[in-house]
C-alpha positions as CSV (number, residue, x, y, z in Angstrom):
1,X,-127.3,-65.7,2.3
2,X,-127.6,-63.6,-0.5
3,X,-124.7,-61.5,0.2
4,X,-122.8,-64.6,0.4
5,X,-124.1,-65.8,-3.2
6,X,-123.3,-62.8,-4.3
7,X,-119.8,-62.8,-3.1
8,X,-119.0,-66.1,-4.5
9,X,-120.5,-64.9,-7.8
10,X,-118.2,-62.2,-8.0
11,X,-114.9,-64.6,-7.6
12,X,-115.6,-66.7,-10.4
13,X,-116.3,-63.9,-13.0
14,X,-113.0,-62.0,-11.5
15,X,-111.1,-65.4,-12.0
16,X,-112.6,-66.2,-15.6
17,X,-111.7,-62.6,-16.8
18,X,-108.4,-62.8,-15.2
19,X,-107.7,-66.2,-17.5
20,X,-109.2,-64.7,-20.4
21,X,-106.7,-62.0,-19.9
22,X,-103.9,-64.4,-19.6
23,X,-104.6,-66.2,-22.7
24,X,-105.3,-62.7,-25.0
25,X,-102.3,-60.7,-23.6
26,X,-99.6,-63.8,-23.4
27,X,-98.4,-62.6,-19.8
28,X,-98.7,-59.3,-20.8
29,X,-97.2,-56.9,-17.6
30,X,-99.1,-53.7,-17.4
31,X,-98.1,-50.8,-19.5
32,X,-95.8,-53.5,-22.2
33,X,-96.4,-53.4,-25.4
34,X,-99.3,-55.3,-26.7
35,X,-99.6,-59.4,-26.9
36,X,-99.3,-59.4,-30.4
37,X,-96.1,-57.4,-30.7
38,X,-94.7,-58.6,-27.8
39,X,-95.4,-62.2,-29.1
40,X,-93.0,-61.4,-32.5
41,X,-90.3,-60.1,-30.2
42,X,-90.1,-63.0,-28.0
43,X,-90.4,-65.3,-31.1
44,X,-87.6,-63.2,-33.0
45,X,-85.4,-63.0,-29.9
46,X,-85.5,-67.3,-29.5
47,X,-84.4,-67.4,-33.2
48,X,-82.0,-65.0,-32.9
49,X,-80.4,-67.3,-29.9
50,X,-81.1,-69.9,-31.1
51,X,-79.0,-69.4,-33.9
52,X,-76.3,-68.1,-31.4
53,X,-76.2,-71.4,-30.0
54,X,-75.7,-73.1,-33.5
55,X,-72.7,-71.5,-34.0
56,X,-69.4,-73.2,-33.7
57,X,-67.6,-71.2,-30.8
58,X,-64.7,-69.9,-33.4
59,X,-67.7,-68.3,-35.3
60,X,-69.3,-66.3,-32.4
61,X,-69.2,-62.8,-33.4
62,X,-66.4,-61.2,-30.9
63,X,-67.1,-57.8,-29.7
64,X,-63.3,-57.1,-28.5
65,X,-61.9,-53.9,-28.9
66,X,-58.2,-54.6,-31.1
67,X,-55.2,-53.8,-29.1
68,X,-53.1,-50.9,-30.1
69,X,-50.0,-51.7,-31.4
70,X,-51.3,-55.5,-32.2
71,X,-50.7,-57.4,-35.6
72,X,-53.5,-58.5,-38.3
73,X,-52.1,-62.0,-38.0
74,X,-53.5,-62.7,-34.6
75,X,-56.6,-61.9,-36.4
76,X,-58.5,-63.9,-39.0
77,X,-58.1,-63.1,-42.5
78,X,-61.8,-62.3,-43.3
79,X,-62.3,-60.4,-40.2
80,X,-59.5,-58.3,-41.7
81,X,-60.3,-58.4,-45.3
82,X,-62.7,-58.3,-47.6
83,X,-63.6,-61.6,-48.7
84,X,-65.4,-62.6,-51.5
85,X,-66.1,-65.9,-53.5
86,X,-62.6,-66.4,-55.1
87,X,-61.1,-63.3,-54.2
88,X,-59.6,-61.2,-50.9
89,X,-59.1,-57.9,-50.8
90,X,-56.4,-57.1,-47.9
91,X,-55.5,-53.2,-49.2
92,X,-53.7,-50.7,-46.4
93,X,-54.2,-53.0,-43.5
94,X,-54.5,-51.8,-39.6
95,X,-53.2,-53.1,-37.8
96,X,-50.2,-53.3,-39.6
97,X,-49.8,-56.8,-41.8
98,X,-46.5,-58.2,-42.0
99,X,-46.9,-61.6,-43.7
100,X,-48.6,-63.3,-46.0
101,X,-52.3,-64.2,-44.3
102,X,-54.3,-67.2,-44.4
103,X,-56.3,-67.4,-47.2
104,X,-59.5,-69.7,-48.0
105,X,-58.8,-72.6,-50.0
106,X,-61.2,-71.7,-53.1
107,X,-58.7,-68.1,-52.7
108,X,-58.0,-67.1,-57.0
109,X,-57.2,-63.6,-56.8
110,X,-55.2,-62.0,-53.7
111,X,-54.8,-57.6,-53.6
112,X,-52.7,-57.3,-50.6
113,X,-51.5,-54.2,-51.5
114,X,-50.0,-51.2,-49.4
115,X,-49.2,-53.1,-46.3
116,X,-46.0,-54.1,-44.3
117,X,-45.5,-57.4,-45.7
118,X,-41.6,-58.4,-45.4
119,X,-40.8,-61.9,-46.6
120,X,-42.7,-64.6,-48.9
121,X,-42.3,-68.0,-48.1
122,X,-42.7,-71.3,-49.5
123,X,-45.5,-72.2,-46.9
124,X,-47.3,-68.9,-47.6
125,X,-49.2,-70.2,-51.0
126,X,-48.6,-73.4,-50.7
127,X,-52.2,-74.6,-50.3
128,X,-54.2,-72.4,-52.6
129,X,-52.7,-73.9,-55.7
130,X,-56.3,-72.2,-57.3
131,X,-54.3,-68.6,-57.4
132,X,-54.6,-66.7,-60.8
133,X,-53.5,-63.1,-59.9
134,X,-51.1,-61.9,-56.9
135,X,-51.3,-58.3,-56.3
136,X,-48.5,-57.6,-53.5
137,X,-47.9,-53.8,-54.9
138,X,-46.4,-51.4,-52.3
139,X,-45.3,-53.3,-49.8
140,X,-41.6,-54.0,-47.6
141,X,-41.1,-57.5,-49.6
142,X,-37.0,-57.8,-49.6
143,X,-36.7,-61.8,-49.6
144,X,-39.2,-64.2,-51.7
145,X,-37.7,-68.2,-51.3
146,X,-36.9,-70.0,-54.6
147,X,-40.0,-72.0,-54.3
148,X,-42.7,-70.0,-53.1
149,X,-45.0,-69.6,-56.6
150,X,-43.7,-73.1,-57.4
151,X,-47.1,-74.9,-57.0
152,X,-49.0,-71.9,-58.3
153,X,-50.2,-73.9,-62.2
154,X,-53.0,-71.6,-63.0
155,X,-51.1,-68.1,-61.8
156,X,-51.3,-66.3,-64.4
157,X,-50.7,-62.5,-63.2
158,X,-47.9,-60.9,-60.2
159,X,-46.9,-58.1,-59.5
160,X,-44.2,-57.4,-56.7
161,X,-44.1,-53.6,-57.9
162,X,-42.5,-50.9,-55.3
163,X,-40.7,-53.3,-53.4
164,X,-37.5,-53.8,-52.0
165,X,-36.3,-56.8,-54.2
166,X,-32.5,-57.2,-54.9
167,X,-33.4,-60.5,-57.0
168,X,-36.1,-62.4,-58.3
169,X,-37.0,-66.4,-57.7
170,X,-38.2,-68.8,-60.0
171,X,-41.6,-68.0,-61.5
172,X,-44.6,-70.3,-62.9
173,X,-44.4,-71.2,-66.3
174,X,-48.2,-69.5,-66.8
175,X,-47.6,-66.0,-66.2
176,X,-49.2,-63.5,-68.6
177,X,-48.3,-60.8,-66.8
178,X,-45.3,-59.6,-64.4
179,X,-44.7,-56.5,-62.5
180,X,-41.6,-55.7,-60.8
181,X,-41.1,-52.0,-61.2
182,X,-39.7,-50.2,-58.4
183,X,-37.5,-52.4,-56.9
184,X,-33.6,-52.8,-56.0
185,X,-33.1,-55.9,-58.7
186,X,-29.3,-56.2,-60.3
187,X,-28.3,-58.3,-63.1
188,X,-27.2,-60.6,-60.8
189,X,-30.1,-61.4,-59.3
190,X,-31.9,-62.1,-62.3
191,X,-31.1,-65.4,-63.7
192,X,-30.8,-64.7,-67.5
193,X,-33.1,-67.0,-68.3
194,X,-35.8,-66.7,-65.8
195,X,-38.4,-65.2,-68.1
196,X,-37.4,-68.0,-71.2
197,X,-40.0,-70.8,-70.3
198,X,-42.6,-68.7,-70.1
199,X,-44.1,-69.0,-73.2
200,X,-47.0,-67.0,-72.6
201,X,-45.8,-64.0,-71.0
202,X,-47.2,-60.9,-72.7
203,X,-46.1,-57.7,-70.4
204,X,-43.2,-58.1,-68.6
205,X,-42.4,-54.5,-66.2
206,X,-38.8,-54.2,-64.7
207,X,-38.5,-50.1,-65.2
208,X,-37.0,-48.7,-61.9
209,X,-34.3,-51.0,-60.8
210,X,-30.7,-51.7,-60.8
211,X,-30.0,-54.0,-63.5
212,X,-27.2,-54.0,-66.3
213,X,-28.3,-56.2,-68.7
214,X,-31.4,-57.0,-70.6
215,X,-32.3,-60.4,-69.7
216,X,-33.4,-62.9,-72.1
217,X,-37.2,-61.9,-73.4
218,X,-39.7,-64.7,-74.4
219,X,-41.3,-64.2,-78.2
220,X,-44.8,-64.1,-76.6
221,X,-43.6,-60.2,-74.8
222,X,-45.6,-57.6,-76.3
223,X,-44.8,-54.7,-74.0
224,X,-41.3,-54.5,-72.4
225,X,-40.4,-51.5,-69.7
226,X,-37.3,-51.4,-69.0
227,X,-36.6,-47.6,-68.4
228,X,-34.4,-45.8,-66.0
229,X,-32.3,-48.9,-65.1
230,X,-28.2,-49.1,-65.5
231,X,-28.0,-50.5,-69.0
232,X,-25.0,-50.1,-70.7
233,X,-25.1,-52.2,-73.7
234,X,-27.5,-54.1,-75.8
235,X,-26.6,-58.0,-77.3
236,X,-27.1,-58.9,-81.0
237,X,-29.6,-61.3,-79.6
238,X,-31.1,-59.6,-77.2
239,X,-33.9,-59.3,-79.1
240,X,-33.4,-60.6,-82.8
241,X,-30.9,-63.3,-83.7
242,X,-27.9,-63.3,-85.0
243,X,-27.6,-66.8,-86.8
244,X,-31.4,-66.1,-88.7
245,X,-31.7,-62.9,-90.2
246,X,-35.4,-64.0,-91.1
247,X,-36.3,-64.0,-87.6
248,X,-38.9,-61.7,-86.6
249,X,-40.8,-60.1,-83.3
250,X,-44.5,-59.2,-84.5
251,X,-45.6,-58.8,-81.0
252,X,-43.2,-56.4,-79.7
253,X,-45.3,-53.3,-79.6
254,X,-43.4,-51.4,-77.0
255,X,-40.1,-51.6,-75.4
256,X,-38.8,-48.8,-72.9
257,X,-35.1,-48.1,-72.7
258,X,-35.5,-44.6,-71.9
259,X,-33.5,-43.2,-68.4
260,X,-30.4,-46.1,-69.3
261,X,-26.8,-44.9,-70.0
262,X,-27.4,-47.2,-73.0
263,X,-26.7,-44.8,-77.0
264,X,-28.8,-47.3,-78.7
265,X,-28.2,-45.4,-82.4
266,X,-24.7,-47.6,-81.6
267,X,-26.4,-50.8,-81.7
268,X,-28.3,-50.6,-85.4
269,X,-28.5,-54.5,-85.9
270,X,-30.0,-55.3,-82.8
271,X,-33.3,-54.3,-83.2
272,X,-33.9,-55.4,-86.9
273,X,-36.3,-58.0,-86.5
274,X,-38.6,-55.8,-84.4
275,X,-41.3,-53.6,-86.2
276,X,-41.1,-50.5,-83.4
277,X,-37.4,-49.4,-82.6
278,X,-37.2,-49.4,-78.6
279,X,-38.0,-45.8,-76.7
280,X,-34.8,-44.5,-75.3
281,X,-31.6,-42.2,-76.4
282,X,-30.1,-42.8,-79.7
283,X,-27.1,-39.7,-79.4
């Protein structure tokens, strides 16, 4: 009977100790680590899928290796650039980007610089009428349609430098600052007024091309490259004018004429109004 007592005894402090257990170690299996870690793992862990779950599927992260050979627009933008608040920076590309990408609608500044990018089209910047600065330097760009910066208000920098431009398309009004060096333009693919509504242009770059003629330069033009081109000649009003010889060009610091075919000591009244005489050869 005692044996039995006993016996019985020793169940219930076996079972008790096993609860006890239970309760300290939260289901601990033996050699884990202890309740108290283990607890902050599994708590982290729901969190951490939970959040998984919360995401809209297109935001899943996407562990896919990228195909050789494959091009950045079957990929989105941010996963290929560097995007910050207002700005992208899509610089030397792989793989290989040949348009224009998608930007974010708040996009102001765009570097896409160094890449493989062939054509600009009117669809292209069409809805990130925020834009201030383009930077599409060194890349394949031989065909831009007329109205592809047409809805661009606030741009107020491009540059389309070491390109493969034969001619240039119309350009908003805003521009401070454009860069075309390094390109294939001609005269005739500059419209001779292209540059005259822009009333606030300040440095205008077109050293390195093909053209013939100086086109027609706004007063606000402080610094004017225009070296090692095909320039032959220079107009009376290229840069004063003819019919007010009281006319003057106080912000014309620099002009670059140098590397033209152009003697410009045979052109003595065409640079009167300005108070630097343009860089170049004068015999």
């Amino acid at each position: 009977m005692k044996a039995l007592l006993f016996t019985c005894m020793l169940v219930l402090w076996l079972t008790a100790a096993s609860a006890r257990s239970y309760d300290q170690d939260s289901q601990l299996i033996p050699g884990s680590l202890q309740g108290r870690e283990l607890n902050g793992y599994f708590s982290d862990y729901l969190k951490s899928r939970r959040a998984t779950r919360a995401l809209p599927i297109a935001d899943e992260p996407d562990d896919s290796p990228i195909p050789d050979g494959g091009d950045a627009l079957d990929l989105p933008t941010c996963l290929l650039c560097v995007c910050l608040t207002g700005s992208v920076y899509c610089e030397e590309v792989s793989p290989d980007m040949t348009a224009v990408p998608t930007l974010p609608k708040e996009t102001a500044y765009l570097y896409a610089r160094f890449n493989k990018i062939k054509k600009i089209s009117n669809k292209d910047f069409a809805d990130i009428v925020t834009l201030k600065r383009i930077d599409l330097t060194g890349n394949l760009i031989s065909e831009i349609d007329d109205g592809a910066f047409s809805k661009l208000t606030l741009l107020e920098e491009l540059s389309l430098a070491e390109n493969r431009l034969v001619k240039l398309p119309m350009l908003p009004a805003k521009l401070t600052s454009f860069n075309a060096n390094h390109n294939f333009l001609k005269t005739k693919g500059v419209k001779a007024n292209v540059f005259k509504k822009m009333t606030k242009l300040m440095n205008l770059l077109l050293a390195d091309n093909e053209l013939e003629a100086i086109p027609h330069i706004p007063d606000s033009v402080r610094t004017l490259h225009l070296q090692n081109n095909n320039i032959t000649d220079v107009n009376v009003d290229t840069f004063c004018r003819s019919n007010n010889t009281y006319y003057l060009r106080p912000s014309l610091n620099e002009v670059r004429l140098d590397g033209n075919p152009v003697v410009l000591s045979k052109y003595p009244d065409s640079f009167t109004c300005m108070k630097v005489l343009p860089i170049g050869r004068y015999r």
